[in-house]
PyMOL Python script that loads the backbone (N, CA, C, O; Angstrom):
from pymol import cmd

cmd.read_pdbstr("""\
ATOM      1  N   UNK A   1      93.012 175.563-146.534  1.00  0.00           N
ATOM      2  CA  UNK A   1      93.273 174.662-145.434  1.00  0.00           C
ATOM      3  C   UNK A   1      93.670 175.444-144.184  1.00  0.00           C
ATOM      4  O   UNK A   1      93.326 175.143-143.041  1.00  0.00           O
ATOM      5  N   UNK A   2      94.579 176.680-144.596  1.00  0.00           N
ATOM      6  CA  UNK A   2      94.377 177.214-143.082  1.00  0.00           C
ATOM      7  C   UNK A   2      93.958 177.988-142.732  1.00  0.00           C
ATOM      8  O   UNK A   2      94.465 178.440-141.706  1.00  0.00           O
ATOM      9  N   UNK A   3      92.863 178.636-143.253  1.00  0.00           N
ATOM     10  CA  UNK A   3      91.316 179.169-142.559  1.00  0.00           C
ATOM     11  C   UNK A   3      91.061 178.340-141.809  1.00  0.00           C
ATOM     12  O   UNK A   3      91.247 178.754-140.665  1.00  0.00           O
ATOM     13  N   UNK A   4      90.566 176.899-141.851  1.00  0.00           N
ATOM     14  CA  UNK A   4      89.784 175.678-141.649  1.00  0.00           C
ATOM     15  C   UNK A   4      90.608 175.522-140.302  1.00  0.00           C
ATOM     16  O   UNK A   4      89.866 175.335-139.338  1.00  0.00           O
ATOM     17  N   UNK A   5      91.794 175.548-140.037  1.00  0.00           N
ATOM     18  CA  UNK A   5      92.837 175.409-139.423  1.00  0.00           C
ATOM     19  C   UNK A   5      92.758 176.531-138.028  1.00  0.00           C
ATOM     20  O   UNK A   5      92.767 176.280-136.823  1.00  0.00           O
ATOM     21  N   UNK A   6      92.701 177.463-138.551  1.00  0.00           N
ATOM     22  CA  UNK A   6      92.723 179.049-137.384  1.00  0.00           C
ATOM     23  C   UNK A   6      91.129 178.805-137.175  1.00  0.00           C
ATOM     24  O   UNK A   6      90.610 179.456-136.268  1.00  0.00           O
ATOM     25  N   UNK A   7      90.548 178.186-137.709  1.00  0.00           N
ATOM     26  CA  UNK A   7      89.004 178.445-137.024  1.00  0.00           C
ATOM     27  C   UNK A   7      88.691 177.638-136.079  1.00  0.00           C
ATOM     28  O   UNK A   7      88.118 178.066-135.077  1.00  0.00           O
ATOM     29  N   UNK A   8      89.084 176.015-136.256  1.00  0.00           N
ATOM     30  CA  UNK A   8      89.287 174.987-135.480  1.00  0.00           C
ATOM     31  C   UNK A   8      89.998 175.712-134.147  1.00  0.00           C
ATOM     32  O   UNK A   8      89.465 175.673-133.038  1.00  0.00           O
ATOM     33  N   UNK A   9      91.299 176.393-134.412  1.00  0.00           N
ATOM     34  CA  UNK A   9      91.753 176.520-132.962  1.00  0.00           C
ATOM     35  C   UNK A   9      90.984 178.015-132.323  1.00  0.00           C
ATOM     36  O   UNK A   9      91.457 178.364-131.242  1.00  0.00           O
ATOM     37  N   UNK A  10      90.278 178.579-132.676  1.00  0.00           N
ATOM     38  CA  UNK A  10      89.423 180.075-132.235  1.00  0.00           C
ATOM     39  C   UNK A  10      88.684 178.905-131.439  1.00  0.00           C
ATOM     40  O   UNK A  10      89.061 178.408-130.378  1.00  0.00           O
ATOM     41  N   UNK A  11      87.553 178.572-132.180  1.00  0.00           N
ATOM     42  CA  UNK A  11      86.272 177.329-131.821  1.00  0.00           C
ATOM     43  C   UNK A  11      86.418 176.651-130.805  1.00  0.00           C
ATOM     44  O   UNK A  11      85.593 176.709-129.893  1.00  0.00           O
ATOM     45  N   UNK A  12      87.760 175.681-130.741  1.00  0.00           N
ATOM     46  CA  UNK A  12      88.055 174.468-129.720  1.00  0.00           C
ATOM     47  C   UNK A  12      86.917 173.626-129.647  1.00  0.00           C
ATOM     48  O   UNK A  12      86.342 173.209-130.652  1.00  0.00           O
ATOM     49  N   UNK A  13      86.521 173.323-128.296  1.00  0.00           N
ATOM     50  CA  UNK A  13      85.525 172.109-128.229  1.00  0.00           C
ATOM     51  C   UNK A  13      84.310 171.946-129.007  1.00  0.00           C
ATOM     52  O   UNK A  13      83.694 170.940-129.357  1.00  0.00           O
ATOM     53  N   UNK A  14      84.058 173.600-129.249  1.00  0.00           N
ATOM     54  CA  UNK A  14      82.350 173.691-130.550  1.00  0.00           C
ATOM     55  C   UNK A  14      82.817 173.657-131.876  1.00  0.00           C
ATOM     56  O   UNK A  14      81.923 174.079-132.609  1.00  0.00           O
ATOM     57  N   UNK A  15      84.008 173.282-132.623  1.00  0.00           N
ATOM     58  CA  UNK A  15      84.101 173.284-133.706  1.00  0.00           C
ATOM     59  C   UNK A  15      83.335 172.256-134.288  1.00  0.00           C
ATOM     60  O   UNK A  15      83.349 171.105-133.852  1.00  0.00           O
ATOM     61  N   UNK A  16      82.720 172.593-135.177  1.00  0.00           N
ATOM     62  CA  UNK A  16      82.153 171.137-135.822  1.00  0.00           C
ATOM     63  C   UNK A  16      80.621 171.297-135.499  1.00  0.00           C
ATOM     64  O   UNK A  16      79.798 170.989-136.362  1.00  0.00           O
ATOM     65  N   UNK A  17      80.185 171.820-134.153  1.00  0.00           N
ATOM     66  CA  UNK A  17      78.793 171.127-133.966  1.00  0.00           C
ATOM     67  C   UNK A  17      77.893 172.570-134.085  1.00  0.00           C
ATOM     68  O   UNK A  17      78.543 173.614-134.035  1.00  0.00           O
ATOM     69  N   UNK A  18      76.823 172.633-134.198  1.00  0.00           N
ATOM     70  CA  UNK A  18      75.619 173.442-134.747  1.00  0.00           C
ATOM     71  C   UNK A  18      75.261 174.300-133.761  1.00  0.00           C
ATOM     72  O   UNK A  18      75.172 173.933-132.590  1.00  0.00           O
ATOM     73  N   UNK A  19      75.012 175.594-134.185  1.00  0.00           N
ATOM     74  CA  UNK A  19      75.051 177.202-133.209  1.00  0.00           C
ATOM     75  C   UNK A  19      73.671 176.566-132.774  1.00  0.00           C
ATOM     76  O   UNK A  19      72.921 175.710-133.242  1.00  0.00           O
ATOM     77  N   UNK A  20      73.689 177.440-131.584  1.00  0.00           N
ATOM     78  CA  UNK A  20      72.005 177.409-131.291  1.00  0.00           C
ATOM     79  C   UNK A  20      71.374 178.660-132.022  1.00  0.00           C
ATOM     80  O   UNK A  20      71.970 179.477-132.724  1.00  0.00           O
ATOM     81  N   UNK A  21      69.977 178.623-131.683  1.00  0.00           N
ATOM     82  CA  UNK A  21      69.281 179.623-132.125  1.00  0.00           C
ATOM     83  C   UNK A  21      69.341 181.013-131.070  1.00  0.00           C
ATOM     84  O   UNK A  21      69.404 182.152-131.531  1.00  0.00           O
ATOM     85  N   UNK A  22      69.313 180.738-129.672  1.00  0.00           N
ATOM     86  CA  UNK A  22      69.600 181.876-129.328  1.00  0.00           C
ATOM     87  C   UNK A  22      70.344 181.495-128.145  1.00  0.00           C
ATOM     88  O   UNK A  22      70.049 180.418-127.625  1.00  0.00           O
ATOM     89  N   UNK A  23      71.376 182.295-127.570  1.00  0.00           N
ATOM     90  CA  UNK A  23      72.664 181.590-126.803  1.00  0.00           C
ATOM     91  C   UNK A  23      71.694 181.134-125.343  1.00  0.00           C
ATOM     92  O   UNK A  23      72.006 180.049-124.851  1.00  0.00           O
ATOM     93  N   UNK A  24      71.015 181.600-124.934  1.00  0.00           N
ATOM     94  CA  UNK A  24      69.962 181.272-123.836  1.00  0.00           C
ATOM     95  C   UNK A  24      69.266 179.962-124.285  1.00  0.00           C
ATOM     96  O   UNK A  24      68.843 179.374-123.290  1.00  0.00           O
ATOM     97  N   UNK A  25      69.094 179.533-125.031  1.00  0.00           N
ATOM     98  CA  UNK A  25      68.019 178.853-125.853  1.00  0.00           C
ATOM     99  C   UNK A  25      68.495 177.334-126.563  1.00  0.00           C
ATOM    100  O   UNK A  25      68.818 177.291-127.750  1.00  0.00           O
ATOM    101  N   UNK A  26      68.497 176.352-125.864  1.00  0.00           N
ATOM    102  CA  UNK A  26      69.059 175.148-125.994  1.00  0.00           C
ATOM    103  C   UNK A  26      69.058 174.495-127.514  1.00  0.00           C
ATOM    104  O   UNK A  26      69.662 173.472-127.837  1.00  0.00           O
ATOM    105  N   UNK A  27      68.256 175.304-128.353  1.00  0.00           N
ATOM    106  CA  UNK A  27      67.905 174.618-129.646  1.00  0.00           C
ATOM    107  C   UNK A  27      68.091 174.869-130.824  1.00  0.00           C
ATOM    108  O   UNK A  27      67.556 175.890-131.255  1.00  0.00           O
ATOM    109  N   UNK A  28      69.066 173.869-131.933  1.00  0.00           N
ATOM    110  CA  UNK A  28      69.615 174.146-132.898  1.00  0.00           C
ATOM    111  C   UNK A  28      69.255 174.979-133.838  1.00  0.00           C
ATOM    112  O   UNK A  28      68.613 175.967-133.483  1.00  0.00           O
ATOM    113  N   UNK A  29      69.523 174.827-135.052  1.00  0.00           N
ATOM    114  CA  UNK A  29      68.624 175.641-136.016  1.00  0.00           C
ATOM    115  C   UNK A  29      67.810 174.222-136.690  1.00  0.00           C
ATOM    116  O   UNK A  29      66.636 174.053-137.021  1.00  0.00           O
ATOM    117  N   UNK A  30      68.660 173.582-136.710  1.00  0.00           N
ATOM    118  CA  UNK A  30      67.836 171.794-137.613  1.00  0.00           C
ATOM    119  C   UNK A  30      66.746 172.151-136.864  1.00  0.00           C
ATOM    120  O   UNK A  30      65.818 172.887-137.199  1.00  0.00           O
ATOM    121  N   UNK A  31      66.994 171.331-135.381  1.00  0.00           N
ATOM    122  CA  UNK A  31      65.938 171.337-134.757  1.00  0.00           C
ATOM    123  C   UNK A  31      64.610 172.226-134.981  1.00  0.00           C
ATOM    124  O   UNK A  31      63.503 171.721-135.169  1.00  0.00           O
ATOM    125  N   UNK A  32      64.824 173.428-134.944  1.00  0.00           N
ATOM    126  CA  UNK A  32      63.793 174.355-135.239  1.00  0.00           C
ATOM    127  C   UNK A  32      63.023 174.675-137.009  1.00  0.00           C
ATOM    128  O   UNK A  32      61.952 175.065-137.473  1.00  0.00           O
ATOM    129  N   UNK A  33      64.167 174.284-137.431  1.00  0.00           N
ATOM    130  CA  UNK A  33      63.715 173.403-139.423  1.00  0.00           C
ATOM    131  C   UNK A  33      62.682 172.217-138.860  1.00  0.00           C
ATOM    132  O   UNK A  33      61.507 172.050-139.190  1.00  0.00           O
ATOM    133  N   UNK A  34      63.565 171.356-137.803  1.00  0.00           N
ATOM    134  CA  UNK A  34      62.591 170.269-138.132  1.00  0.00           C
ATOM    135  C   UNK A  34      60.926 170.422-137.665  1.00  0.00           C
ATOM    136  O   UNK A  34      59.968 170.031-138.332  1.00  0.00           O
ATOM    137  N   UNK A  35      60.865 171.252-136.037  1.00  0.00           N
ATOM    138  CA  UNK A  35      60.201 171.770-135.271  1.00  0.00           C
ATOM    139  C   UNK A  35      58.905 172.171-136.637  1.00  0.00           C
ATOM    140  O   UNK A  35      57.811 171.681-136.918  1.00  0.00           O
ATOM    141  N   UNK A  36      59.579 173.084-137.106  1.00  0.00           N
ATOM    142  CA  UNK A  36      58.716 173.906-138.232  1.00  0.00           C
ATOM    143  C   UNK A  36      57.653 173.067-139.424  1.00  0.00           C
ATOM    144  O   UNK A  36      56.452 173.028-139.692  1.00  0.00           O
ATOM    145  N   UNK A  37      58.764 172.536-139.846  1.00  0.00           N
ATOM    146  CA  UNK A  37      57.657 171.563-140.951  1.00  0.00           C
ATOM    147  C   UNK A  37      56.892 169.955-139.989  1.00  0.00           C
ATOM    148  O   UNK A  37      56.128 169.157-140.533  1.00  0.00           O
ATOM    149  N   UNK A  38      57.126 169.907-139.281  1.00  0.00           N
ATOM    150  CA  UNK A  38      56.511 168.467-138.272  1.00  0.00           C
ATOM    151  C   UNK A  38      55.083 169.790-138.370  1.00  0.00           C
ATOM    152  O   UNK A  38      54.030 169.705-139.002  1.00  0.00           O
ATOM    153  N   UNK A  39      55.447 170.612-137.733  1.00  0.00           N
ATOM    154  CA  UNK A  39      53.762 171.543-137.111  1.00  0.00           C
ATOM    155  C   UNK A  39      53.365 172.331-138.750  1.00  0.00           C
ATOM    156  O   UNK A  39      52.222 172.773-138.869  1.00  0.00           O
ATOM    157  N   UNK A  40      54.085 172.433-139.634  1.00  0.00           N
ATOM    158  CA  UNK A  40      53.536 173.223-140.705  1.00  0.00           C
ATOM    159  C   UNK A  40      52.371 171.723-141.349  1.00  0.00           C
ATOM    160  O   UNK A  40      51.326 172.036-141.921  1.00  0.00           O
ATOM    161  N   UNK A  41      52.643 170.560-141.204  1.00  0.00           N
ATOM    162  CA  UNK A  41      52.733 169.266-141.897  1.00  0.00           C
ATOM    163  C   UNK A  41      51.179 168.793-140.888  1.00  0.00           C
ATOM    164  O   UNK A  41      50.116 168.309-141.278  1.00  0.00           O
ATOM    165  N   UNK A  42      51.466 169.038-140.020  1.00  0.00           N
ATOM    166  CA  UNK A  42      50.274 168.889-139.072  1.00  0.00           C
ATOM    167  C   UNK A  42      49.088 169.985-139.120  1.00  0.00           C
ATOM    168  O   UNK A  42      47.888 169.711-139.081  1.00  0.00           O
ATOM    169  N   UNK A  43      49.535 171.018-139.194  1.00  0.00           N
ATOM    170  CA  UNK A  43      48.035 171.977-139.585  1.00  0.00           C
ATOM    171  C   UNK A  43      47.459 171.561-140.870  1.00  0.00           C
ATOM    172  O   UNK A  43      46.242 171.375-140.863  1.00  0.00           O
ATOM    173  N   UNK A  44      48.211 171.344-142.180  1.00  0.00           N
ATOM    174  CA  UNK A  44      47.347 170.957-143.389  1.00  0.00           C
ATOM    175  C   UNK A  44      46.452 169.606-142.554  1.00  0.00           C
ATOM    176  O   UNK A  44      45.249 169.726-142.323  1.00  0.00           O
ATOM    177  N   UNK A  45      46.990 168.740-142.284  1.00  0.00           N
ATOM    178  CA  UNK A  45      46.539 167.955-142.119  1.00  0.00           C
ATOM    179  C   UNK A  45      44.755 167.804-141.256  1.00  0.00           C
ATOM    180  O   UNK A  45      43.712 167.162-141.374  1.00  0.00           O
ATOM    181  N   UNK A  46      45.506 169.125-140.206  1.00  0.00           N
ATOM    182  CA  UNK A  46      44.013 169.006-139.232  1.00  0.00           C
ATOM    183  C   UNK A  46      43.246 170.057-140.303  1.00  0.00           C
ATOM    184  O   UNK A  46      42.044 169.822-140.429  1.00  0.00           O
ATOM    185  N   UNK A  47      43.683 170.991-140.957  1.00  0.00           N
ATOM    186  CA  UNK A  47      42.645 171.446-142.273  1.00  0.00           C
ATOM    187  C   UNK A  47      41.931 170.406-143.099  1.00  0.00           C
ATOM    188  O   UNK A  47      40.893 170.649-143.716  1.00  0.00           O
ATOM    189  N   UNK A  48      42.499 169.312-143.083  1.00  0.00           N
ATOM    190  CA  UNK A  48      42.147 169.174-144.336  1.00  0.00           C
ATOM    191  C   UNK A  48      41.032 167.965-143.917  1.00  0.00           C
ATOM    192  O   UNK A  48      40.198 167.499-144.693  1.00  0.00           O
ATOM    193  N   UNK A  49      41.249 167.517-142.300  1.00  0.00           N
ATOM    194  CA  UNK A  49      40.057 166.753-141.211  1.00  0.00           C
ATOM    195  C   UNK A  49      38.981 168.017-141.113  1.00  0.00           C
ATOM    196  O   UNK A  49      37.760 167.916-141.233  1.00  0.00           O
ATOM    197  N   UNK A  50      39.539 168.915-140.931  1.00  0.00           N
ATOM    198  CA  UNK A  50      38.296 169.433-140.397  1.00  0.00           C
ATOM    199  C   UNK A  50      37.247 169.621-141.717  1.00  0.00           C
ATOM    200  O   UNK A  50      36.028 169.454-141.721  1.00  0.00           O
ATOM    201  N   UNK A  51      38.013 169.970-142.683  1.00  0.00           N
ATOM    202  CA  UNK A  51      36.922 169.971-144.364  1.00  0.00           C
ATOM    203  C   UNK A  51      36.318 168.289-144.506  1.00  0.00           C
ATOM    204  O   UNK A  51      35.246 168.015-145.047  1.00  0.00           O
ATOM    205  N   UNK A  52      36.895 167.666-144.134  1.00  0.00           N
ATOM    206  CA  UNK A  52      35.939 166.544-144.669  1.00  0.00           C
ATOM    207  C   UNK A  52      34.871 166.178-143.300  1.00  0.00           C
ATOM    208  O   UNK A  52      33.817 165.584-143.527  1.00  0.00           O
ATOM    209  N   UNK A  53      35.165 166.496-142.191  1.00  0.00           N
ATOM    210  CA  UNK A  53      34.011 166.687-141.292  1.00  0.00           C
ATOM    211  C   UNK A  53      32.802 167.471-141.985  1.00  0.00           C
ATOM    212  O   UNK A  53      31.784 167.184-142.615  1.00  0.00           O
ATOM    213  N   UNK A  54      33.359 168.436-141.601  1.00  0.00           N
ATOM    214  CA  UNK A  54      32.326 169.340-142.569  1.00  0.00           C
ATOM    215  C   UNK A  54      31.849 169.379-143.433  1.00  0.00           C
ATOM    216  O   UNK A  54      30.980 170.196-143.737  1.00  0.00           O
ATOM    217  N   UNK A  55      32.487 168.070-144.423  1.00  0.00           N
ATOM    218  CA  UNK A  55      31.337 167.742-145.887  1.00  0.00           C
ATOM    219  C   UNK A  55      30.755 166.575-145.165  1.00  0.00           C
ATOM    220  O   UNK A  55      29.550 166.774-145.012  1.00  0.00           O
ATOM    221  N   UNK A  56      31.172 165.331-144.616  1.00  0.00           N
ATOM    222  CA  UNK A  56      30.059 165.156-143.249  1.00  0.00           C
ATOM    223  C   UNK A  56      29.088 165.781-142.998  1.00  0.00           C
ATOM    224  O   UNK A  56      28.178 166.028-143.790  1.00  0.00           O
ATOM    225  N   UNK A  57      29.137 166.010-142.222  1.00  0.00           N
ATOM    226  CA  UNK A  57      27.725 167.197-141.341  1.00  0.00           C
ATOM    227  C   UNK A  57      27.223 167.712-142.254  1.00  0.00           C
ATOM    228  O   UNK A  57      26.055 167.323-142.242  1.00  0.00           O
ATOM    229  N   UNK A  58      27.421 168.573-143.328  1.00  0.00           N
ATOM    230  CA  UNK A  58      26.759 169.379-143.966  1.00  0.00           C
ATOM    231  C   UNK A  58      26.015 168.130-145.419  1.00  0.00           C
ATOM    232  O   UNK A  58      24.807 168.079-145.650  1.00  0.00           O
ATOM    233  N   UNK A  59      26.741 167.539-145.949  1.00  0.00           N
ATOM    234  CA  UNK A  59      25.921 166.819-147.093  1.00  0.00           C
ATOM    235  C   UNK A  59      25.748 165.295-146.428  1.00  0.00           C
ATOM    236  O   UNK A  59      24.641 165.168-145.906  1.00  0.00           O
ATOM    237  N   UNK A  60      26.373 164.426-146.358  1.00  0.00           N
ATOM    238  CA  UNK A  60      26.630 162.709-145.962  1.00  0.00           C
ATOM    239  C   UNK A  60      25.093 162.224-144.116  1.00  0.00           C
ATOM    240  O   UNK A  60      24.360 161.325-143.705  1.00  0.00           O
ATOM    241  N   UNK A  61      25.545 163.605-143.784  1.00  0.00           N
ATOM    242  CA  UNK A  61      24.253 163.435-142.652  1.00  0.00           C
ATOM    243  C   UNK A  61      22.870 163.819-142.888  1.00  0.00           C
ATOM    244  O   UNK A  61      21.896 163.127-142.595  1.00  0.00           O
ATOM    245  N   UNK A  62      22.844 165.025-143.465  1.00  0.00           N
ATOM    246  CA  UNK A  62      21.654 164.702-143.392  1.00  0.00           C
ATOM    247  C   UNK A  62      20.820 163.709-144.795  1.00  0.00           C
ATOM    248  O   UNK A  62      19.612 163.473-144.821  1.00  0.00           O
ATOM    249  N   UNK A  63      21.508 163.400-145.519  1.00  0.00           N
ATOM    250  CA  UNK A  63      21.248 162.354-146.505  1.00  0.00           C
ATOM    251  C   UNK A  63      20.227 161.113-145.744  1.00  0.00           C
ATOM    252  O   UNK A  63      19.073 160.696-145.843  1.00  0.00           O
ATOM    253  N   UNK A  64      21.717 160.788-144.774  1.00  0.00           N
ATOM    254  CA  UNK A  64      20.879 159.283-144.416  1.00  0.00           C
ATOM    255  C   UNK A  64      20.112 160.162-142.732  1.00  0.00           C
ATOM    256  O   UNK A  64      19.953 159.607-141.644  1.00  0.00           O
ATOM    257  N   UNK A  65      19.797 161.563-143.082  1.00  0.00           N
ATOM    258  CA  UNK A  65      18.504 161.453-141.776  1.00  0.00           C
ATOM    259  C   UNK A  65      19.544 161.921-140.834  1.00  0.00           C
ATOM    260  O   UNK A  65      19.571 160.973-140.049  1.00  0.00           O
ATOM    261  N   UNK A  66      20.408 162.764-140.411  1.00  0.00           N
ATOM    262  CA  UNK A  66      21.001 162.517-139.337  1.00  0.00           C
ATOM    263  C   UNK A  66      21.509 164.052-139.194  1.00  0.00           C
ATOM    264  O   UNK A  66      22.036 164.643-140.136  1.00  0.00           O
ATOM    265  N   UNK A  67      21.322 164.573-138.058  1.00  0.00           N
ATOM    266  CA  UNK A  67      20.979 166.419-138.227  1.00  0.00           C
ATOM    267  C   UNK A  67      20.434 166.974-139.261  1.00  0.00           C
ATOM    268  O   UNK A  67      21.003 167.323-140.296  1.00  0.00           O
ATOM    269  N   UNK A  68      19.022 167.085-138.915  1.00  0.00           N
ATOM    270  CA  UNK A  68      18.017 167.197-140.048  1.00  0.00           C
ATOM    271  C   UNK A  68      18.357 169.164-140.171  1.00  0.00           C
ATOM    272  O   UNK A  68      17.991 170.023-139.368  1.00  0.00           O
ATOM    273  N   UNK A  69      19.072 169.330-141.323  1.00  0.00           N
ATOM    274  CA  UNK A  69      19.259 170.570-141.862  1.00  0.00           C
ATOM    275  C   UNK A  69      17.931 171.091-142.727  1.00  0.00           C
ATOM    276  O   UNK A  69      17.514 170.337-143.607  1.00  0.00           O
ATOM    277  N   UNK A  70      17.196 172.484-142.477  1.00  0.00           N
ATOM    278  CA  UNK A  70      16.069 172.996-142.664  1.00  0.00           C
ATOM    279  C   UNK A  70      16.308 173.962-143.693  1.00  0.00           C
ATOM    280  O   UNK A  70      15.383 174.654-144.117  1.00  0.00           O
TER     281      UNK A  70
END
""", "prot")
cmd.dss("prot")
cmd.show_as("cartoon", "prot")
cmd.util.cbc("prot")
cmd.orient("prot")
């Protein structure tokens, strides 16, 4: 309890709330957790559009006639 105690009074007004990532740099670490998987979560995703385009175009088109592949 009085660790918790001497750290509170070192800290003062930032006790309690979340370091930034870099003291220049307005943004938490969550934030940059969250930052991370939103865009990690979004590339599978545009991978995984762009593969079914591409079984599109390559098999589903020219089936019914449509970019006649030679």
């Amino acid at each position: 309890m009085g660790e918790s105690k001497r750290r509170k009074e070192v800290l003062g007004e930032k006790y309690g709330q979340e370091p930034n990532i870099l003291p220049w740099i307005p943004i938490t670490k969550s934030q940059a957790d969250k930052f991370m998987n939103i865009t990690t979560r979004t590339t599978w995703v545009a991978i995984f559009g762009l593969l079914a385009f591409w079984a599109t175009v390559r098999f589903v088109g020219p089936a019914f006639g449509w970019w006649n592949v030679e």
